[in-house]
N, C-alpha and C positions, 0 to 999 in steps of 0.2 A: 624854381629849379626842377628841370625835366630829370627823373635818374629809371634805370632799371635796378632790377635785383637779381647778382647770379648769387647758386647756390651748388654746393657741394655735399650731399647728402652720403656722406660715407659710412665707412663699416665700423669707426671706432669716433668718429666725431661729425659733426654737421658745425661748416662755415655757409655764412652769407653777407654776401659786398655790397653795399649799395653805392651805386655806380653812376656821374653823371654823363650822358652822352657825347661830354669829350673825352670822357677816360680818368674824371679824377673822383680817388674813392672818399666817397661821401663817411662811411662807418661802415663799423662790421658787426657778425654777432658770433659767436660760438657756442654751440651747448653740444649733448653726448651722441650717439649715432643716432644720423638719420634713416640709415637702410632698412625699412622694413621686414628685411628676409633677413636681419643681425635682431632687430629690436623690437618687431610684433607695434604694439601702439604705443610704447615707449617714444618709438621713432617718430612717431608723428608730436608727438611733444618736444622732441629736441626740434624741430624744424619751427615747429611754431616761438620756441623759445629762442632759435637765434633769429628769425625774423623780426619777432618784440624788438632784441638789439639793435637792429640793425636800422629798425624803424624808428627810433626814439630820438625825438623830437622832430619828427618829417612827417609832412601831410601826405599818407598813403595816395591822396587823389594824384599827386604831380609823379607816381613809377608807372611808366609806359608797359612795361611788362619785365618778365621775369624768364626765366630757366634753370630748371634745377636737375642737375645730375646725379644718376644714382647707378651702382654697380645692380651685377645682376640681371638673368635674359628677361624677368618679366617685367623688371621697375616699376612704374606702377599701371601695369597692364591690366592686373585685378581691380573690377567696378569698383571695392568693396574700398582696396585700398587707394583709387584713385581718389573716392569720395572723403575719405577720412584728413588726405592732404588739402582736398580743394577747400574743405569745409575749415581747415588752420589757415589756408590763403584768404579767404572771406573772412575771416575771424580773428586776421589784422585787420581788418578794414581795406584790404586791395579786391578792386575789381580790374585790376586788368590781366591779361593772359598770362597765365603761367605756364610753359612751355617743359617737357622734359627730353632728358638725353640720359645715353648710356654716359658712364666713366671715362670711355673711351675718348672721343670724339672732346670731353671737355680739356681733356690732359693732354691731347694733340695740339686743341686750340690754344693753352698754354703756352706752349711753347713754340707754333708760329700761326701767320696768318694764311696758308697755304690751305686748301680744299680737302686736299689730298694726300697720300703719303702713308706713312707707319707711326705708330707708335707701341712702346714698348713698355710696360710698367712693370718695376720691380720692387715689393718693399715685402712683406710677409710672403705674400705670392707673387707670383708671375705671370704675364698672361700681354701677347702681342695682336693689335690688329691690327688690317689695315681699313685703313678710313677712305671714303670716298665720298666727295660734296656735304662733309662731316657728319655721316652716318656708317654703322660698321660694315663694311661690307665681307669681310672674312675675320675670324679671330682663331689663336693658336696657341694651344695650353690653357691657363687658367683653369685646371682641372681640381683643385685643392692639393692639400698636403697629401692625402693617399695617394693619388693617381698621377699629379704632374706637379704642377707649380715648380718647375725645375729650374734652375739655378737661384732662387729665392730666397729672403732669406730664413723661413723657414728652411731651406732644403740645406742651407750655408751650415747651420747649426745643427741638422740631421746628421749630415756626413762628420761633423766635428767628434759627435757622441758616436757611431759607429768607428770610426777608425779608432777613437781613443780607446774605447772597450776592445776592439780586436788587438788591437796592439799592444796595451800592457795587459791581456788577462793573465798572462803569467806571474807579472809585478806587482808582488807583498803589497806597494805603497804606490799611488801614482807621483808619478815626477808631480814634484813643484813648478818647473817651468817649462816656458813653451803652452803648446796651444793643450797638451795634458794637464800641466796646472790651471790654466785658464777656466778647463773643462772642471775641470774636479770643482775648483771652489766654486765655480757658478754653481753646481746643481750638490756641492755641501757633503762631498762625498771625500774619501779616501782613498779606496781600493776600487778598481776595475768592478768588482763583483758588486760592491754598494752601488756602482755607473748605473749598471743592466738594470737592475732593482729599480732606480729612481725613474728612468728613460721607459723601463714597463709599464710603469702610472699613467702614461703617455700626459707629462704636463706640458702641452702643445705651446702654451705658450713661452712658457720657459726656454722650450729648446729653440723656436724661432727669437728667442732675446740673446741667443747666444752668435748671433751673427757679426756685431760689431766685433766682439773678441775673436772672432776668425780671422775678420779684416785686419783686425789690428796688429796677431801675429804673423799674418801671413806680410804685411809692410815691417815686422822686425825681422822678418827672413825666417819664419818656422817652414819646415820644409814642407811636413803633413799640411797647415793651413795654406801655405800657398800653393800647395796642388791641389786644395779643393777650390779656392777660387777661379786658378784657371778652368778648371772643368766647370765650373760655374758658366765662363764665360760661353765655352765649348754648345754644353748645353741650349745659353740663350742663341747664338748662334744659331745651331739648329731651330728653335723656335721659330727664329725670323723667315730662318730658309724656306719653310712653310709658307710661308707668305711672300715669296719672290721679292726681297727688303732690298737686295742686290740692283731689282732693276728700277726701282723707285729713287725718287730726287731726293728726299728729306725724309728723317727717321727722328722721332721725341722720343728722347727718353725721360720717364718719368718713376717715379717714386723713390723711394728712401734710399735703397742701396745704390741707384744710378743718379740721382741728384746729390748723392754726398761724396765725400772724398774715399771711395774705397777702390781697392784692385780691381775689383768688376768692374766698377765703372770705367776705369783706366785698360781694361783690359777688353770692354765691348767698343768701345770709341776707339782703340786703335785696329780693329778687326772691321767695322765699320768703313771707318775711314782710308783704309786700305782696298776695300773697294771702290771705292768714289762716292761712299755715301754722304750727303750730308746730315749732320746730327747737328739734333738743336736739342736743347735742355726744359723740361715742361717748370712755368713759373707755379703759382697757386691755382689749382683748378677752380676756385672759385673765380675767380679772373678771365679765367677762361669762360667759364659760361656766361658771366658776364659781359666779356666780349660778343658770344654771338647773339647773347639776347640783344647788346645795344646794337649791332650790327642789323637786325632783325627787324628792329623798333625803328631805325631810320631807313627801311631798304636801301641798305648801301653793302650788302653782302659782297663781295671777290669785288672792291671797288679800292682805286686807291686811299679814297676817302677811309674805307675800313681798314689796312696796313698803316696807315699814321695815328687812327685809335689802338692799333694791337700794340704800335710803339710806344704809346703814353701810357698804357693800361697792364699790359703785360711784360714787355721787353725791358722796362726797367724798374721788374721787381727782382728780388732774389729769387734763387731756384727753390722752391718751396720744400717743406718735410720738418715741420716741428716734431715728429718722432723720426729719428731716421734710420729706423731698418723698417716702417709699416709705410703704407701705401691707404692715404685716407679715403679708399673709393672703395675697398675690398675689405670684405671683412676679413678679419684675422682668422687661422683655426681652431684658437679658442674660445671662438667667441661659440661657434657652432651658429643653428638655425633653430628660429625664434617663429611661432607658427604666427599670424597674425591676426 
C-alpha cells in the first residue's frame, strides 16, 4: 500500500495523516506543538511523536513522500532547525521527501482544490493571504495580539474586557448578566476595579478564551457583545481588502471562530457573499498537506485526477477545529517565543 504523510506542525499541537493515494486515511498521530518558533526542540519531539503514530504498523519504505506545514516566515529556513526535523524524518525510518509549506497554503488546500485564491484564518489570531500556484504570494495582518491579529479571537475577548471595565467603572458590583457577567466570572472578579487588576497581569491567554462567551451573548442579543463582533467582522473585512479578496473567485476560510458556529462567521460569509465571492470552509489542515503531497507524489497537480482526490480526502471531512476559538497553525499569545 502506496501512502504519503501530511502534516500539520502548529502552534499548540502537531497532526499527521497518513494517506493512501486515493484519499483514504490510513491513521493518524497527534502529540503537542510542532512550531519550532512556539516549542524550541520540544517541537521536534512532538513531530517525531506523531509520526511514531501515524506509522505504526506500516512499512515506512511504501510513503512516497511527505509535506508538513508550519506557521511562521522562517519555518524551517534555519539549517540548524531544518536538520533537527530531517534527522526525526530519518529516524522513523522514512527516506522519502519531506517537503514543507507555510500554514497558509495548507488551510487553503483544505478547503478547495483551486491554485489560487484567499484564504483567511481566524482562531487566536488573524492573518489573510492570498495564495498563488499554493505558495503565499501577499499576506495581511497576522501581526500578533499587540499590533493586529484583528478581529480574532484574542481581539473578541480584548474588546470584551475593555468595554466591560469602561462601562461599569462606576458599578459597586458588576451585573451578573449579559456579556458583563460573562466577563466578570470568567476572569473571578467582582467589581470593575478587580477587571483592570486581573487584565493588567496580561493573562493572554485567558482573555483570548473569552471569545466563545462573546459569541455566545452576542447570538442572545447582548447589545455590547454584538457590537463587537460586528466590528469583528468590519475589521476582517478590511483585512481582506488588502488583498483585493473582492476581485478573486474563492476565499477559505479557516480556523476556530470561522469554522464554528459564530456571528463572525455568519457575519464575514454574508459580506463575502455579497460581493460575489465565493467561500469554501478549510477541512483539517493536515488533509490539506496531504493532499498536495499526494498530488505531488503522483504529478497530477491542477489535474482533474487531483479534484476527485481533494473530493475523497478533504470535501467530505468536517470543517476542522478541535479547539474552536484557536487556529492549530499559529501559535497562541501565550504561548510567546521559544528560542531553538
Amino acid at each position: 500500500m502506496t501512502s504519503v504523510l501530511g502534516i500539520d506542525a502548529g502552534g499548540t499541537a502537531t497532526r499527521a495523516l497518513l494517506v493512501t493515494l486515493d484519499g483514504q486515511v490510513v491513521a493518524g498521530g497527534e502529540a503537542g506543538p510542532g512550531n519550532p518558533i512556539v516549542g524550541g526542540r520540544a517541537a521536534v519531539r512532538s513531530f517525531a511523536a506523531a509520526l511514531e503514530q501515524a506509522l505504526r504498523g506500516t512499512d515506512p519504505g511504501t510513503v512516497r513522500a511527505g509535506l508538513i506545514g508550519i506557521a511562521g516566515s522562517g519555518g524551517l529556513a534555519d539549517p540548524d532547525v531544518a536538520a533537527a526535523y530531517t534527522a526525526a524524518w530519518t529516524g522513523a525510518g522514512l527516506r522519502c521527501p519531506l517537503w514543507t509549506s507555510g500554514d497558509a497554503p495548507i488551510a487553503f488546500a483544505a478547503g478547495t482544490p483551486e491554485p489560487s485564491g484567499v484564504v483567511v484564518i481566524v482562531g487566536t489570531g488573524a492573518v489573510a493571504a492570498l495564495v498563488e500556484a499554493r505558495e503565499v504570494a501577499r499576506i495581511a495582518d497576522g501581526l500578533g495580539w499587540l499590533l493586529g491579529d484583528e478581529g480574532s479571537g484574542f481581539w473578541l475577548g480584548l474588546q470584551a474586557v475593555r468595554r466591560v471595565a469602561r462601562t461599569c467603572r462606576a458599578t459597586a458590583v458588576l451585573p451578573a448578566e449579559g456579556l458583563a457577567g460573562a466577563v466578570a466570572r470568567h476572569a473571578g472578579v467582582a467589581t470593575a476595579d478587580e477587571l483592570v487588576r486581573w487584565a493588567t497581569g496580561l493573562p493572554l491567554g485567558r482573555i483570548a478564551a473569552l471569545a466563545p462567551s462573546v459569541c455566545a451573548e452576542a447570538r442572545a442579543g447582548d447589545p455590547v457583545a454584538a457590537a463587537i463582533t460586528t466590528e469583528a467582522v468590519a475589521r476582517l473585512t478590511a483585512t481582506l481588502d488588502q488583498l483585493d479578496a473582492a476581485a478573486l473567485g474563492t476565499v477559505v476560510l479557516a480556523g476556530g471562530v470561522l469554522c464554528q458556529d459564530t456571528p463572525v462567521r455568519d457575519g464575514l460569509v454574508a459580506a463575502l457573499q455579497g460581493r460575489g465571492v465565493r467561500v469554501r470552509f478549510a477541512r483539517d489542515p493536515a488533509r490539506g498537506a496531504a493532499w498536495i503531497a499526494a498530488c505531488r507524489a503522483l504529478g497530477q497537480v491542477d489535474t482533474e485526477a487531483a479534484r476527485r482526490l481533494h473530493a475523497v480526502l478533504c470535501d467530505s471531512a468536517p470543517p476542522s477545529s478541535p479547539d474552536p476559538y484557536r487556529h492549530g497553525g499559529r501559535p497562541g499569545p501565550e504561548q510567546g517565543l521559544t528560542s531553538f
